[in-house]
N, CA, C and O atoms as CSV, one atom per row, in Angstrom:
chain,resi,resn,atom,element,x,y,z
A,1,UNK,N,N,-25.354,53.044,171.565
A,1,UNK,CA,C,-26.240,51.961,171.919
A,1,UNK,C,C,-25.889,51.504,173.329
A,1,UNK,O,O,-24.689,51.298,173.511
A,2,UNK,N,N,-26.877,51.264,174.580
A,2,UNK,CA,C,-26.626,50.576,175.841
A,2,UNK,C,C,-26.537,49.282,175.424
A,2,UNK,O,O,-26.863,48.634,174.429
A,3,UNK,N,N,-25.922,49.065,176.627
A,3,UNK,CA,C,-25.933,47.823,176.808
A,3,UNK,C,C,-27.032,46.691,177.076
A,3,UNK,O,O,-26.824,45.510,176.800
A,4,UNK,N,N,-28.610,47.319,177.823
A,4,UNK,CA,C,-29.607,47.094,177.795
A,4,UNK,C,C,-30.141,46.460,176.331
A,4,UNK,O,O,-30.839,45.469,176.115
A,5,UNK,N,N,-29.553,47.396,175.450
A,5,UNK,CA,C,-30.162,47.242,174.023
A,5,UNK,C,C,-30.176,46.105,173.402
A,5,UNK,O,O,-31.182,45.452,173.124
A,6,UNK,N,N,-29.023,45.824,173.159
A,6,UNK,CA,C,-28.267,44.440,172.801
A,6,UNK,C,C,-28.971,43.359,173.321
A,6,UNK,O,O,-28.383,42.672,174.156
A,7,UNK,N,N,-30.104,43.066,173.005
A,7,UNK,CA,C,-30.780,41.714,173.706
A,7,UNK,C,C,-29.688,40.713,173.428
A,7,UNK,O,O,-28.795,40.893,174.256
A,8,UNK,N,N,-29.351,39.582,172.473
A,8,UNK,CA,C,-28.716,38.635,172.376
A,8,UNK,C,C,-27.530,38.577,173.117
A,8,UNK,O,O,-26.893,37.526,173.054
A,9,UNK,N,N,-26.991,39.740,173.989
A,9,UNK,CA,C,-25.792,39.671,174.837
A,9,UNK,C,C,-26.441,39.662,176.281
A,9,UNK,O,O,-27.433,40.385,176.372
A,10,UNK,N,N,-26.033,38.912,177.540
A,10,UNK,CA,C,-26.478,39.107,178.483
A,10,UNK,C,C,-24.586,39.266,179.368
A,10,UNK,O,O,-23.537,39.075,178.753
A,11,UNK,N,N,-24.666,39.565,180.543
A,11,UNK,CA,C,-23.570,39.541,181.607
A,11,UNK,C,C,-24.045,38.332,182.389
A,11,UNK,O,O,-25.155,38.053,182.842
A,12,UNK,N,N,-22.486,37.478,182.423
A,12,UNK,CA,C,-22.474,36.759,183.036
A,12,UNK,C,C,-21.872,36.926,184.454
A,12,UNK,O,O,-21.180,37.943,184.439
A,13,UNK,N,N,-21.858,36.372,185.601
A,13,UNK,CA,C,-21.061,36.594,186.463
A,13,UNK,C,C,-20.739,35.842,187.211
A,13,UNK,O,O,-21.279,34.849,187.700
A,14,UNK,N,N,-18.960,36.744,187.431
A,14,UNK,CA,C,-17.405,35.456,187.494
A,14,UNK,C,C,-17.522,35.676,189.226
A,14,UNK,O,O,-17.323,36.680,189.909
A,15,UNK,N,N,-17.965,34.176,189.632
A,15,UNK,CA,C,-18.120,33.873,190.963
A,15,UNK,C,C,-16.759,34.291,191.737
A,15,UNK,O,O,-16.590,35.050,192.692
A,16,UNK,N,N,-15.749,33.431,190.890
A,16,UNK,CA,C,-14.344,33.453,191.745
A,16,UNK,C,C,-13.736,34.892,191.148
A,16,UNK,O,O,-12.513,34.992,191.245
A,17,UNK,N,N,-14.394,35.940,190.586
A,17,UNK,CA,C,-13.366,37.252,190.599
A,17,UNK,C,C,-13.224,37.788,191.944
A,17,UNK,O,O,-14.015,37.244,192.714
A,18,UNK,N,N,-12.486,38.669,192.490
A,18,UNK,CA,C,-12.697,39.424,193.723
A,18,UNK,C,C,-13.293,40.427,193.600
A,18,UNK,O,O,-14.225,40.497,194.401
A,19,UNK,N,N,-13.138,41.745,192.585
A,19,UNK,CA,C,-13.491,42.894,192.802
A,19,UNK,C,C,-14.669,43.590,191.467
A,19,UNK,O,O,-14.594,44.377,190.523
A,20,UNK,N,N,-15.770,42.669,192.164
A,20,UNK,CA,C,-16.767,43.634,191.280
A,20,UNK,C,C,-17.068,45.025,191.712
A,20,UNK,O,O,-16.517,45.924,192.348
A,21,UNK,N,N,-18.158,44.811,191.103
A,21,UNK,CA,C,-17.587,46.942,190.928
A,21,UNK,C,C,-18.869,47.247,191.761
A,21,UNK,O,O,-19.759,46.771,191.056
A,22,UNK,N,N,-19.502,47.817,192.954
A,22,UNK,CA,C,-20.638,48.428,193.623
A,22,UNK,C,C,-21.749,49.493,192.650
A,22,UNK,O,O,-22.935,49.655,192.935
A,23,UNK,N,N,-21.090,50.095,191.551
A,23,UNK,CA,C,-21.343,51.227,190.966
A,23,UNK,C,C,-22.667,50.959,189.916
A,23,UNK,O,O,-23.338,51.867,189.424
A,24,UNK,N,N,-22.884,49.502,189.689
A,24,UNK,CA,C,-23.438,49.002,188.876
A,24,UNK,C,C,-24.049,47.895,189.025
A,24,UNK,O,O,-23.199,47.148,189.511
A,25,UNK,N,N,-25.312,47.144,188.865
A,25,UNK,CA,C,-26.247,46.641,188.703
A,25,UNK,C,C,-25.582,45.399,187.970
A,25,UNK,O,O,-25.957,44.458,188.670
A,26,UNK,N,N,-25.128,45.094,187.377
A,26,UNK,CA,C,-24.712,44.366,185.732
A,26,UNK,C,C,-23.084,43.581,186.413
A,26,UNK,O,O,-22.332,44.398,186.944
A,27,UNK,N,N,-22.737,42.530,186.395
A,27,UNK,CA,C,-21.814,42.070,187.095
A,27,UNK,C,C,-20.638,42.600,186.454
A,27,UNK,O,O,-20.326,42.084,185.380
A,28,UNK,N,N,-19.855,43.627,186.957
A,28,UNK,CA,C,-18.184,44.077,185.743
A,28,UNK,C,C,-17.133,44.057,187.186
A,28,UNK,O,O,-17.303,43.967,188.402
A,29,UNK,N,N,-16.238,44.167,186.457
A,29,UNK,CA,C,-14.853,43.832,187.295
A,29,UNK,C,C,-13.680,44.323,187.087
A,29,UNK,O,O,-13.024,44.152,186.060
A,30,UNK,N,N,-13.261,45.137,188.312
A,30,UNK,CA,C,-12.078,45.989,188.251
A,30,UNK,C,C,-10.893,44.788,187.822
A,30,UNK,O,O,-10.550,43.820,188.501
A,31,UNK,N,N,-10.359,45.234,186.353
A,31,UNK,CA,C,-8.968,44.839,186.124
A,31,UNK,C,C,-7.392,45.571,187.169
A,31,UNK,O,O,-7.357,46.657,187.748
A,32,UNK,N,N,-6.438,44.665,187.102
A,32,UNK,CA,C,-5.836,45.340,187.879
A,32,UNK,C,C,-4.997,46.384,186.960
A,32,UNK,O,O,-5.550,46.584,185.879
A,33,UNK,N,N,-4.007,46.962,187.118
A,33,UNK,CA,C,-3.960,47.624,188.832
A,33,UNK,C,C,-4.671,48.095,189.611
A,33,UNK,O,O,-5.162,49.133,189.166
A,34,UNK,N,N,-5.176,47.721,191.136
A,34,UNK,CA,C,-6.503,48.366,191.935
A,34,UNK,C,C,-6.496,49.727,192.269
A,34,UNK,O,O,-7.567,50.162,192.692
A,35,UNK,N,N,-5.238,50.770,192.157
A,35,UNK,CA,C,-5.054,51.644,192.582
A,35,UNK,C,C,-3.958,52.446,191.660
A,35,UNK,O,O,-3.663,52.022,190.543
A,36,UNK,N,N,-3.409,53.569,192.179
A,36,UNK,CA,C,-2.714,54.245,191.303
A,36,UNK,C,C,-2.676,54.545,189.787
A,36,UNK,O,O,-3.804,54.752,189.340
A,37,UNK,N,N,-1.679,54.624,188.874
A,37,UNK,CA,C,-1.623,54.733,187.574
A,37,UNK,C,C,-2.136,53.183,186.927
A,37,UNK,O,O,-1.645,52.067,187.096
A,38,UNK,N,N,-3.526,53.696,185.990
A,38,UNK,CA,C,-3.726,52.517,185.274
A,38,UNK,C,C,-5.127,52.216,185.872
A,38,UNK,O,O,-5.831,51.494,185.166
A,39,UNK,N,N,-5.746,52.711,187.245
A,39,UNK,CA,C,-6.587,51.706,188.170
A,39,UNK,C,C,-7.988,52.752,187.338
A,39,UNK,O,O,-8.100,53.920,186.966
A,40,UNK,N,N,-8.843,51.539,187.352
A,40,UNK,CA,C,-10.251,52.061,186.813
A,40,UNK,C,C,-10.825,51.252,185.450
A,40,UNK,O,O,-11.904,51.572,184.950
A,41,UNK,N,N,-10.012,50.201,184.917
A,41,UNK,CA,C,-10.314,49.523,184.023
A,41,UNK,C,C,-11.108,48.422,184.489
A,41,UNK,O,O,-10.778,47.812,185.506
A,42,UNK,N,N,-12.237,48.089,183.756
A,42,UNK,CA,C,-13.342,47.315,184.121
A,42,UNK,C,C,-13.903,46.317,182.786
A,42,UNK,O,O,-13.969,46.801,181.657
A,43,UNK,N,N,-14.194,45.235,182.994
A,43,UNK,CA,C,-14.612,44.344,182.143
A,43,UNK,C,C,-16.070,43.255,182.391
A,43,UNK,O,O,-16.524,42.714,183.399
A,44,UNK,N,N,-16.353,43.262,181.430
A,44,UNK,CA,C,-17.561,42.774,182.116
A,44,UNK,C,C,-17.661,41.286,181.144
A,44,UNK,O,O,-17.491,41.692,179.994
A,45,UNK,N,N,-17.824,40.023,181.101
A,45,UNK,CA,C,-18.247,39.061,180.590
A,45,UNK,C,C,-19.365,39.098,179.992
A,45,UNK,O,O,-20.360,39.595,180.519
A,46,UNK,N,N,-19.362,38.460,178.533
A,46,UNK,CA,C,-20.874,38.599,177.946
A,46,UNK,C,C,-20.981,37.321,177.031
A,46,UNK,O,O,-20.210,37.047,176.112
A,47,UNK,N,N,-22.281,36.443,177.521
A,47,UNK,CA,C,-22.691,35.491,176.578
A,47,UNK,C,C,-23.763,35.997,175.601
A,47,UNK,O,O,-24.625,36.870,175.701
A,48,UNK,N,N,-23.371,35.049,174.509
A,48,UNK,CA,C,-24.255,35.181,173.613
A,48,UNK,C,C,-25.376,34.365,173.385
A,48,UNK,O,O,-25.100,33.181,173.193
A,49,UNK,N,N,-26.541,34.667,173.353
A,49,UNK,CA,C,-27.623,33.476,173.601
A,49,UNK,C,C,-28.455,33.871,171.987
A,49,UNK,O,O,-29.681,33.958,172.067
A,50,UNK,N,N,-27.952,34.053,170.868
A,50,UNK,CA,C,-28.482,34.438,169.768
A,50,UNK,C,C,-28.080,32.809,169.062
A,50,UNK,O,O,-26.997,32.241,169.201
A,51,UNK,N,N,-29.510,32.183,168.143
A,51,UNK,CA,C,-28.969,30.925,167.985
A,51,UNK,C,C,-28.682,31.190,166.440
A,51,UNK,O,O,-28.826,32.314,165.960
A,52,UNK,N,N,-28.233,29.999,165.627
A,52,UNK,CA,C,-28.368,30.697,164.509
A,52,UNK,C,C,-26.555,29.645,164.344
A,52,UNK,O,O,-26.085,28.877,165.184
A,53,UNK,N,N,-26.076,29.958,163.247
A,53,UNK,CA,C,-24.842,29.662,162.707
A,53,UNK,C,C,-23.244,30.506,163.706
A,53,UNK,O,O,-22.889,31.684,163.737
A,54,UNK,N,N,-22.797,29.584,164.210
A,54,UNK,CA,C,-21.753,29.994,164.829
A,54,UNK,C,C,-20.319,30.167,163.765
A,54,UNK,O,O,-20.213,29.620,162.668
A,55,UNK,N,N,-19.080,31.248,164.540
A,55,UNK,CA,C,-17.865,31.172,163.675
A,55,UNK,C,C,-17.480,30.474,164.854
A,55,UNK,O,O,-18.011,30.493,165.964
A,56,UNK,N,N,-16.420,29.818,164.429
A,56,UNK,CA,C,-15.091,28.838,164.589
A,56,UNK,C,C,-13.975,29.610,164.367
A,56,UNK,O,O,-13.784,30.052,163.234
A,57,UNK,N,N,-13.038,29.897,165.454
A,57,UNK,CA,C,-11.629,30.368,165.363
A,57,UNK,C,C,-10.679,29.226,164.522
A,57,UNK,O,O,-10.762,28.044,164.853
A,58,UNK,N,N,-9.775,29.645,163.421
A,58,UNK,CA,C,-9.410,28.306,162.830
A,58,UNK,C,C,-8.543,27.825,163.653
A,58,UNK,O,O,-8.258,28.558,164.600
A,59,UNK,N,N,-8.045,26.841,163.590
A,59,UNK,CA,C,-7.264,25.932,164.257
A,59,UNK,C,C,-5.972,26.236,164.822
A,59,UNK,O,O,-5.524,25.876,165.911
A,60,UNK,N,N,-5.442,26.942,163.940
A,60,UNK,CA,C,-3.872,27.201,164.380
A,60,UNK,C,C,-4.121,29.358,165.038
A,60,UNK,O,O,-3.339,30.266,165.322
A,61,UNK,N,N,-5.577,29.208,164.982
A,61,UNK,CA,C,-5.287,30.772,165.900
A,61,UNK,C,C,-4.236,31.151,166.688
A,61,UNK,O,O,-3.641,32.229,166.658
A,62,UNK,N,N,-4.042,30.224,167.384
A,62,UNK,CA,C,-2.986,30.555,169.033
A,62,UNK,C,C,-1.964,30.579,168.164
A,62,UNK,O,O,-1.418,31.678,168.269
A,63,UNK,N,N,-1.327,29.777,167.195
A,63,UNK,CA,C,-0.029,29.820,167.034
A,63,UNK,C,C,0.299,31.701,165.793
A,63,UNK,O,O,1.309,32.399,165.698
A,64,UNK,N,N,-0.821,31.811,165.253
A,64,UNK,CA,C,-0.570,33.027,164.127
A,64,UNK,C,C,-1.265,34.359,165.361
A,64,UNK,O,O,-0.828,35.483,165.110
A,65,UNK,N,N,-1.910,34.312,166.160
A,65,UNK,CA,C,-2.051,35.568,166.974
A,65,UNK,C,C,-0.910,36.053,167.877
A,65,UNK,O,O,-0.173,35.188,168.349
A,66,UNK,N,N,-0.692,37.291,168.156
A,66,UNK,CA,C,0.295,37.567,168.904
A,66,UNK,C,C,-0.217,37.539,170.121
A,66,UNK,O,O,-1.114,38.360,170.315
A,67,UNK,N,N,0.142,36.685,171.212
A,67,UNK,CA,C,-0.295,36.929,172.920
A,67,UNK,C,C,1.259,37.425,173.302
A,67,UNK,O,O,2.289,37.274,172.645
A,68,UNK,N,N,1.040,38.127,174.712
A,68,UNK,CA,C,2.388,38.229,175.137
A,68,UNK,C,C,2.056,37.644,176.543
A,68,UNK,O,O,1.343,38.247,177.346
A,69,UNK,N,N,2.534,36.615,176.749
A,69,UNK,CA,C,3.119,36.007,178.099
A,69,UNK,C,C,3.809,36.907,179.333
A,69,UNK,O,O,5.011,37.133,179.190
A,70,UNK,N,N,3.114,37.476,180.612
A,70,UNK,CA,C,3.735,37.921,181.346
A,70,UNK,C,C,4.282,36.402,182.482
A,70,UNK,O,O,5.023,36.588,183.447
């Protein structure tokens, strides 16, 4: 499935990123590292404009998910 497809998702786009990507139409953004081993990862922001019943992350998410802090 494109990304086109997906009506209820649109790309948003992150004013203050630096390095969007030329390659594409659709606002995405080189993650770092910019170069060498690792470079080529890209992300793109997506709202959801589908109305309807939302989920709720429960409350104590942050404390039971694992993040790792660099």
């Amino acid at each position: 499935m494109a990304i086109n497809q997906i009506t209820a998702f649109y790309p948003v786009e992150v004013h203050h990123a630096k390095y969007r990507s030329h390659l594409t139409e659709i606002p995405c953004y080189r993650m770092s590292p910019q170069d060498k081993l690792g470079a080529g990862a890209f992300t793109v922001l997506f709202q959801n404009t589908s109305e309807g019943e939302t989920n709720q992350l429960p409350a104590d998410f942050l404390d039971l998910a694992r993040f790792t802090n660099l």
